[in-house]
Backbone as CSV, one residue per row, in Angstrom:
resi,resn,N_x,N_y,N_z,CA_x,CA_y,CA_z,C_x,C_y,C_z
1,UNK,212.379,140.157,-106.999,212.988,139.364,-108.046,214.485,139.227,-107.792
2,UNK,214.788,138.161,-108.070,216.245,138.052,-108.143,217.305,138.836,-109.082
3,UNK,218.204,138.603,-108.718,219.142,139.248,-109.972,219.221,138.313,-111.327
4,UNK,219.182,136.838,-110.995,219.347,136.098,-112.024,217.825,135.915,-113.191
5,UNK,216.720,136.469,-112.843,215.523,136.959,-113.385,215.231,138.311,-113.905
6,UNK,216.163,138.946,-113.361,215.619,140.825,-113.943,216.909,141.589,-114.521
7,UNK,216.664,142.124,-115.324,217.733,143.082,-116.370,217.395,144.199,-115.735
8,UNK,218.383,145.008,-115.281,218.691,146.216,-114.780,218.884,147.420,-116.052
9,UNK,218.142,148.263,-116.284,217.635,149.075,-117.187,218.344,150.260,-116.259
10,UNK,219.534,151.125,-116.616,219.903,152.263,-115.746,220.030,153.143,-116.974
11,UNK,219.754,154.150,-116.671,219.391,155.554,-117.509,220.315,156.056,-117.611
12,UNK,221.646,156.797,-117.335,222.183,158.312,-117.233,221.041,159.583,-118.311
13,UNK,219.746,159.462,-117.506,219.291,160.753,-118.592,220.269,162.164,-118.523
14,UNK,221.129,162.456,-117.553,221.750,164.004,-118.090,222.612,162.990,-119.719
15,UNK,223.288,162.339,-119.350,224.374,161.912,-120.121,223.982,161.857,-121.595
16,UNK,222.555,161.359,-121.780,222.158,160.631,-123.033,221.314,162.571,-123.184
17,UNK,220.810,162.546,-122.484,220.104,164.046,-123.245,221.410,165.115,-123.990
18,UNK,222.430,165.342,-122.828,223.328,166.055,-123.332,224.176,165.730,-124.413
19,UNK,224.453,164.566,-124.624,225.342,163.796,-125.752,224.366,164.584,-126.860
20,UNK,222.804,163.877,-126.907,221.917,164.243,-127.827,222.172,165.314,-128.454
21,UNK,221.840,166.670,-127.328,222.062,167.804,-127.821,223.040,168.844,-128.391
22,UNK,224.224,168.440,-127.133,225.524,168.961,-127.376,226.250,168.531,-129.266
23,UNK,226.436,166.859,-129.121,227.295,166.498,-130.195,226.597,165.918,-131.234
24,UNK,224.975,165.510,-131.100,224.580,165.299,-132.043,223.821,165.826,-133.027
25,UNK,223.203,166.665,-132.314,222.169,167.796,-132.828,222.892,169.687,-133.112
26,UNK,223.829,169.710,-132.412,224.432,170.680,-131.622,223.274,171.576,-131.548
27,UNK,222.452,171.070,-130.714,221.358,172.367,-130.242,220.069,171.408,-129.399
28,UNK,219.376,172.353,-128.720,218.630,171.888,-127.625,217.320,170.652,-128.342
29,UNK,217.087,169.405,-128.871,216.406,168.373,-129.232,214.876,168.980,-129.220
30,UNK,214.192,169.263,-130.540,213.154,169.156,-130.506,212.196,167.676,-129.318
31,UNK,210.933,167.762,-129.075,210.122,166.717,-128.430,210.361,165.751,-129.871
32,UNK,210.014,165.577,-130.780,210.168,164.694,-131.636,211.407,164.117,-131.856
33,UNK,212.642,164.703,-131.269,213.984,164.306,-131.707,214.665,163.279,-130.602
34,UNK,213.500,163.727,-129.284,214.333,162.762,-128.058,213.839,161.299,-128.210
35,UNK,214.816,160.451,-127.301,214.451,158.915,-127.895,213.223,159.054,-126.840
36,UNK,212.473,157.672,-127.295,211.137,156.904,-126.919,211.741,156.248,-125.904
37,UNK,211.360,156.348,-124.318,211.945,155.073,-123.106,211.254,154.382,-123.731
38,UNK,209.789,154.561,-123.750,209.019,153.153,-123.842,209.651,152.140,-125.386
39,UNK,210.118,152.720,-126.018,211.325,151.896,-127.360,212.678,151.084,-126.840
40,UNK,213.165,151.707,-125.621,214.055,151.176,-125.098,213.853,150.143,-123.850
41,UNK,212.644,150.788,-123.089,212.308,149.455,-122.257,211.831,148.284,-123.476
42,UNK,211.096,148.094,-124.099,210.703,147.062,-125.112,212.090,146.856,-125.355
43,UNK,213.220,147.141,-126.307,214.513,146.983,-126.616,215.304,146.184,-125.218
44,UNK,214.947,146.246,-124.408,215.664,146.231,-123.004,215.030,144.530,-123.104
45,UNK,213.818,144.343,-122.689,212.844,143.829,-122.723,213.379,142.073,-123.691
46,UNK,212.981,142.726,-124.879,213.567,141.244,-125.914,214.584,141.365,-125.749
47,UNK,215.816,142.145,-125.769,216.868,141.441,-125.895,217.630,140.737,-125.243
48,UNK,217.306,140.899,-123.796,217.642,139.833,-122.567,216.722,139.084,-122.026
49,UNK,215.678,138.867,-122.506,214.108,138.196,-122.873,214.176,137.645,-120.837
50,UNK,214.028,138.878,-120.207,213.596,139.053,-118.757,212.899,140.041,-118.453
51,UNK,212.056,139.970,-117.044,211.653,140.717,-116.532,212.697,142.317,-116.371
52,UNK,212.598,143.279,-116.751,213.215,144.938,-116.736,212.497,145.644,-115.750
53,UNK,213.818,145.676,-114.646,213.386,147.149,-113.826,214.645,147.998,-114.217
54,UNK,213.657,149.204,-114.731,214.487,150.481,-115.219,214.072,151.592,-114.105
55,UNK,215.524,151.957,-114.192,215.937,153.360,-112.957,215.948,154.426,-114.167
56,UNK,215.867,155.585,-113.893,215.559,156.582,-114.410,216.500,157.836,-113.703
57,UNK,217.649,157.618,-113.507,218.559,158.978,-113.092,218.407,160.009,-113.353
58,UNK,217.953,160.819,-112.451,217.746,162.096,-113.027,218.835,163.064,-111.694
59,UNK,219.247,164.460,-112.252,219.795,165.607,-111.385,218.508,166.302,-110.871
60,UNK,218.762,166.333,-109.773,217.179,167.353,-108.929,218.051,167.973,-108.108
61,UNK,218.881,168.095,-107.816,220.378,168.981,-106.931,219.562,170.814,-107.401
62,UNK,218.861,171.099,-107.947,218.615,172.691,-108.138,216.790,172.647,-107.316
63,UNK,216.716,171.450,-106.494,215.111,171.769,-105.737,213.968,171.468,-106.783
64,UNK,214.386,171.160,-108.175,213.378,170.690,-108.521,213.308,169.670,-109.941
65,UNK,211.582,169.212,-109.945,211.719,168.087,-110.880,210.605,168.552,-111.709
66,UNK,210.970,167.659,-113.275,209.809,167.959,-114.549,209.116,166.919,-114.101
67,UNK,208.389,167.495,-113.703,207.115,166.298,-113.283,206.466,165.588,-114.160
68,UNK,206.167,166.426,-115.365,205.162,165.736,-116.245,206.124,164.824,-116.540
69,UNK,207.693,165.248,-117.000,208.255,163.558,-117.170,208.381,162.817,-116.299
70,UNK,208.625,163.386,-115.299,208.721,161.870,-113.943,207.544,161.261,-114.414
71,UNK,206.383,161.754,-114.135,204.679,161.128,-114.518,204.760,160.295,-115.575
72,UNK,205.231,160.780,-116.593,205.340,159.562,-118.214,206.292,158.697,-118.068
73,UNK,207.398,158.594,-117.067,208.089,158.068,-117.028,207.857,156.939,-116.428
74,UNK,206.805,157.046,-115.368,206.165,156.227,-114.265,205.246,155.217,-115.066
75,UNK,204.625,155.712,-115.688,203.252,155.365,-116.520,204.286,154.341,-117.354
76,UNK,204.924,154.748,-117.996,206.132,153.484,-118.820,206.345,152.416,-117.840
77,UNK,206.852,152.275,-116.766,207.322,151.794,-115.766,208.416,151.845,-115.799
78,UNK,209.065,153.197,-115.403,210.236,153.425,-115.413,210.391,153.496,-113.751
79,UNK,211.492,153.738,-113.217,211.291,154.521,-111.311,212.448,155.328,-111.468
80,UNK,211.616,156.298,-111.319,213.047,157.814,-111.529,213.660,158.214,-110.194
81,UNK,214.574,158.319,-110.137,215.598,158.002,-109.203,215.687,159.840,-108.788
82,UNK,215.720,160.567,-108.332,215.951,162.204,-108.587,216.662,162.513,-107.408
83,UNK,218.034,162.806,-108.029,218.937,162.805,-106.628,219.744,164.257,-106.678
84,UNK,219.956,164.429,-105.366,220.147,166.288,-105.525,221.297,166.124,-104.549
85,UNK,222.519,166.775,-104.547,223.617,166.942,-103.785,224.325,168.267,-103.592
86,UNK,225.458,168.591,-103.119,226.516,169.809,-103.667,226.797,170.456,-105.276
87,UNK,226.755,171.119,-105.270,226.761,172.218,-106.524,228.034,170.963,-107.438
88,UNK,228.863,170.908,-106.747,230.150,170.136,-107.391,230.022,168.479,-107.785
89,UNK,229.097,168.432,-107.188,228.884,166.660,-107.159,227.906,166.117,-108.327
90,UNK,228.907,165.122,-108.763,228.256,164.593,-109.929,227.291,163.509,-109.761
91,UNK,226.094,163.957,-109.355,224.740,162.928,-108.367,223.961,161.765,-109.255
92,UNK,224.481,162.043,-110.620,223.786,161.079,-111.466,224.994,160.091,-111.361
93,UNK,226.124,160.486,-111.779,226.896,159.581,-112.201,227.282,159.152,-110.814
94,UNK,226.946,159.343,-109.198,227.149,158.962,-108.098,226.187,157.728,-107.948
95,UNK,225.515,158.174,-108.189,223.729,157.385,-107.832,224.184,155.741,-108.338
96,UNK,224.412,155.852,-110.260,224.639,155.088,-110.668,225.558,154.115,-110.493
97,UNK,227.127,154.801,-109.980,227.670,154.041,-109.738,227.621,153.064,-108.738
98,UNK,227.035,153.458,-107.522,226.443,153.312,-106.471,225.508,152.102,-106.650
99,UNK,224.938,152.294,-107.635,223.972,150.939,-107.816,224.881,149.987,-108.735
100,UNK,225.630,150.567,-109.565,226.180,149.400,-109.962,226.667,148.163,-109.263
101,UNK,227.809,149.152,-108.047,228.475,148.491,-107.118,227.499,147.279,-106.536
102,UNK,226.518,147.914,-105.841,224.878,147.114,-105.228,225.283,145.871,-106.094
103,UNK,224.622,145.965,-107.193,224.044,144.749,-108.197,225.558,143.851,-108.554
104,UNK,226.398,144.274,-108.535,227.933,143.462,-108.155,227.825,142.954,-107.047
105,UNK,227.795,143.105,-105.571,227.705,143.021,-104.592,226.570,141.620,-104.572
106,UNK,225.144,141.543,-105.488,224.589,141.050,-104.857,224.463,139.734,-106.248
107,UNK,226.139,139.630,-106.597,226.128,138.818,-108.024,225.709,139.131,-109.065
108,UNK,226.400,137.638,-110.202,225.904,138.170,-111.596,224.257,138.675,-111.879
109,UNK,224.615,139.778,-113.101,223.298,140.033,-113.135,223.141,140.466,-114.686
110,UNK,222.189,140.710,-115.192,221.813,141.681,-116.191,221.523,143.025,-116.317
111,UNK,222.401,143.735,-117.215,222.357,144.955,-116.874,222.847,145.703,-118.519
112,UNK,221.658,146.933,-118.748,222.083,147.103,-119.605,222.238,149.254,-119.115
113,UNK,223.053,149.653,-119.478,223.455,151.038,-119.043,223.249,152.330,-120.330
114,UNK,222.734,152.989,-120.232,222.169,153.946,-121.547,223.071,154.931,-120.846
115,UNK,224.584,155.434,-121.462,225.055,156.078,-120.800,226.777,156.548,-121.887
116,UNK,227.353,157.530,-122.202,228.875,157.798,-123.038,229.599,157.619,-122.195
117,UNK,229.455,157.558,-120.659,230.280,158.236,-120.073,231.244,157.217,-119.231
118,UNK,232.506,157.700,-119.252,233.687,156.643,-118.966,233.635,156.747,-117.509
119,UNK,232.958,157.286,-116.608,233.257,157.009,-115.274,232.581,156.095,-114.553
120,UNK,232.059,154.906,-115.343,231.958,153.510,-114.732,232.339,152.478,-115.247
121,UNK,233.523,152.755,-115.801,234.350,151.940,-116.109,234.599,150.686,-115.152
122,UNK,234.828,150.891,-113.563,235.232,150.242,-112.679,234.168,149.439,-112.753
123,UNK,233.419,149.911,-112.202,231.599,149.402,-111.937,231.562,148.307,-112.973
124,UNK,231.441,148.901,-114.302,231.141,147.448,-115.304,232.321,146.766,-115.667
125,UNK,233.790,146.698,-115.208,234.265,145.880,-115.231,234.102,144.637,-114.223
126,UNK,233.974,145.398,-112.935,233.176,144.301,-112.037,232.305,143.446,-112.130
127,UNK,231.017,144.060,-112.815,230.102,143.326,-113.274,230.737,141.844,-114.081
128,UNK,231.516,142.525,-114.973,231.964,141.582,-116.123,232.734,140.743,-115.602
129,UNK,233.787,141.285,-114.380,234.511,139.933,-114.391,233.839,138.815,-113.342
130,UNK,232.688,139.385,-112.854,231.563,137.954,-112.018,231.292,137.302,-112.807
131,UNK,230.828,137.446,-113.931,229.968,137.026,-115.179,228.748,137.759,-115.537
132,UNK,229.191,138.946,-114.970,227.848,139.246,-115.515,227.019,139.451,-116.777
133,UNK,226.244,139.958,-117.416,225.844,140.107,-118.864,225.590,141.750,-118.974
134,UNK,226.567,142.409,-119.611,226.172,143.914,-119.484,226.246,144.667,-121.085
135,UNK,225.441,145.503,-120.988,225.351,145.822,-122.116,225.462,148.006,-121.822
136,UNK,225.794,148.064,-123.185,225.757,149.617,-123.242,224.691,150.110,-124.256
137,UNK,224.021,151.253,-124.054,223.204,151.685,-125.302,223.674,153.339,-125.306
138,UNK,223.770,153.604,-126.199,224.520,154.476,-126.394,224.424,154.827,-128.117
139,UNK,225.173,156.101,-128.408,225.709,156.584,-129.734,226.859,156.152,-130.219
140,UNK,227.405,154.863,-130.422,228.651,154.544,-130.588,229.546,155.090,-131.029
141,UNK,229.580,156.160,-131.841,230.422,157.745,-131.867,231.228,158.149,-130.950
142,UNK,230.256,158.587,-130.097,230.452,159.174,-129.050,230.626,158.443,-127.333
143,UNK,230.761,157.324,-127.751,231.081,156.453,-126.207,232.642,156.344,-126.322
144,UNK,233.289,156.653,-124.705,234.119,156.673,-124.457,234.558,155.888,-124.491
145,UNK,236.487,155.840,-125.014,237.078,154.831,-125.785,236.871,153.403,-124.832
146,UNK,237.630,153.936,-123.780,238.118,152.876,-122.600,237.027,152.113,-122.340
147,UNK,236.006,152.954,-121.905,234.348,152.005,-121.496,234.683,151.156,-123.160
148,UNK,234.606,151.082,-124.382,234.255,150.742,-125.967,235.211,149.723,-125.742
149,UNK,236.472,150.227,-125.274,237.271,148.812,-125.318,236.488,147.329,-124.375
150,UNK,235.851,147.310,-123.384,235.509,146.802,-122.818,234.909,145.772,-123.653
151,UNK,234.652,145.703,-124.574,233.884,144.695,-125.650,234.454,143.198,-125.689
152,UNK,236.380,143.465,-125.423,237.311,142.729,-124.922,236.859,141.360,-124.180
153,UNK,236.187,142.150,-123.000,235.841,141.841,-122.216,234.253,140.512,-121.659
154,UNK,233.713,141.082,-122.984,232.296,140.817,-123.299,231.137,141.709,-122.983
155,UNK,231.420,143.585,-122.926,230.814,144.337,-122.894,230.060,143.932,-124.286
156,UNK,229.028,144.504,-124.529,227.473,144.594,-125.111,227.276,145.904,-125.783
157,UNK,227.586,146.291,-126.924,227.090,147.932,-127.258,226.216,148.034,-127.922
158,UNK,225.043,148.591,-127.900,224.235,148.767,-128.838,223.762,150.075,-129.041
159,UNK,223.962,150.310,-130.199,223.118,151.927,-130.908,222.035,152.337,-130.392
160,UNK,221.720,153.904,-129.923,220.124,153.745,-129.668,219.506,154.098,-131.213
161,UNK,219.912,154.439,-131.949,219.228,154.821,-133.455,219.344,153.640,-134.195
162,UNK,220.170,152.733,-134.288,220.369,152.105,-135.165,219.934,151.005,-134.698
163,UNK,220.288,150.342,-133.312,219.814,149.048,-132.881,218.590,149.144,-132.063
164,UNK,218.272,149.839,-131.349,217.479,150.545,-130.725,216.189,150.727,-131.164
165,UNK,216.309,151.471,-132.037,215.396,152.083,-132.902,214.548,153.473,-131.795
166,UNK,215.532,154.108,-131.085,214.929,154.480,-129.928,214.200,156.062,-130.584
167,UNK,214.516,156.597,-131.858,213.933,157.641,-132.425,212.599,157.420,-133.562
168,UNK,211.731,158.956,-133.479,211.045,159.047,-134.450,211.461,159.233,-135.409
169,UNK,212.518,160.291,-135.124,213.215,160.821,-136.961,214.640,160.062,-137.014
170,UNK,215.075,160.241,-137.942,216.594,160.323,-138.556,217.600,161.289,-138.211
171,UNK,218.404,161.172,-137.212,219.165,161.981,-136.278,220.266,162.044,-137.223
172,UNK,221.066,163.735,-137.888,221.701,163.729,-138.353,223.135,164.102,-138.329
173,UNK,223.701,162.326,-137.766,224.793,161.567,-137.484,225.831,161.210,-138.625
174,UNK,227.217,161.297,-138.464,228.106,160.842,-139.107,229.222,160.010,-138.280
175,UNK,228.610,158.928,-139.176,229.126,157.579,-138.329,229.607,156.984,-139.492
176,UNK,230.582,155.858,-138.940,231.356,154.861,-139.731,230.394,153.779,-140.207
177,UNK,230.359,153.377,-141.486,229.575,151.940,-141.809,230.341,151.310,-142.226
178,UNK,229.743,150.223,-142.025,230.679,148.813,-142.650,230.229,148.792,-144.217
179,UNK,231.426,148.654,-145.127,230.647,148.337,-146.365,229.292,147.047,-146.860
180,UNK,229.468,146.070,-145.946,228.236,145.363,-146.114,226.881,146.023,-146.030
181,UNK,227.071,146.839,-144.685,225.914,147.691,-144.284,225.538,149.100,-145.381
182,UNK,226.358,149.309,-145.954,226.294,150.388,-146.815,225.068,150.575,-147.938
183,UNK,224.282,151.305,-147.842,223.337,151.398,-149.279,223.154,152.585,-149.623
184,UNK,223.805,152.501,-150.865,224.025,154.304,-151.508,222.221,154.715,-151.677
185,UNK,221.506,154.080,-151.955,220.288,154.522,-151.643,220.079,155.514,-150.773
186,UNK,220.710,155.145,-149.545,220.130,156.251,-148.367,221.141,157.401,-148.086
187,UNK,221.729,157.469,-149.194,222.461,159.030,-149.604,221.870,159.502,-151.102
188,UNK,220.742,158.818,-151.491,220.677,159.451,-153.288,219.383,160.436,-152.787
């Protein structure tokens, strides 16, 4: 497939698990608390109403992999990427950038990045200034300013709880609302 036919679905799973756990939960995510891929490929899916190939970043740098998720991950049609390097090397956020560059390289494209983390900043400004169409999914809380400013630009942010709908439960978040959005209901 071309680039101008397929939305690029890139994971940072350390990034989005740890955000999860560290700042949102502050503790290790029940199975019921982690998001649904298969919610986010669908999400991926309509909202750039193209064909989605999703990468699946994972750290395997310690010799090994959760298989049963690689396996569910596969079965989704995800392709998990499992990249292992030096103790010091940051192999997810290498991998990724790495492909970003690629999909710059090979023109505009669609691309949406599930990821807080400000060290592809470069990467998706590139994208953006080809034309590309890029989007972030993320905890908007917690996404880094500089990547957030990018909106400037015609960066794309979307919630995974809120726009997403990428959870079973109600993740308990304190976030800014807009007073339009506001319904004291869902504090009574």
């Amino acid at each position: 497939m071309e680039n101008n036919e397929t939305t690029y679905l890139l994971i940072d799973g350390e990034n989005i698990d740890a955000t999860l756990g560290m700042s949102v939960l502050n503790r290790r995510p029940h199975p019921d608390e982690r998001p649904r891929w298969d919610r986010i490929l669908t999400y991926a899916d309509s909202r750039f109403g193209r064909d989605v190939r999703a990468l699946f970043f994972l750290n395997a740098t310690s010799g090994q992999m959760p298989i049963s998720f690689v396996q569910a991950l596969i079965a989704m049609d995800y392709r998990p990427i499992p990249l292992a390097g030096t103790g010091t090397e940051k192999v997810v956020d290498v991998g990724i950038q790495r492909t970003l560059e690629a999909l710059a390289d090979r023109g505009p494209a669609h691309v949406l990045l599930a990821s807080h983390d400000g060290d592809f900043i470069p990467q998706v400004e590139a994208l953006l200034e080809i034309g590309s169409r890029v989007g972030v999914l993320c905890f908007r809380e917690f996404l880094n300013a500089e990547l957030a400013a990018l909106v400037d630009q015609g960066l794309e942010i979307y919630d995974l709880e809120a726009d997403v709908q990428a959870f079973q439960v109600a993740l308990p978040r304190v976030k800014i609302i807009s007073l339009e959005d506001f319904q004291p209901e869902d504090f009574l």
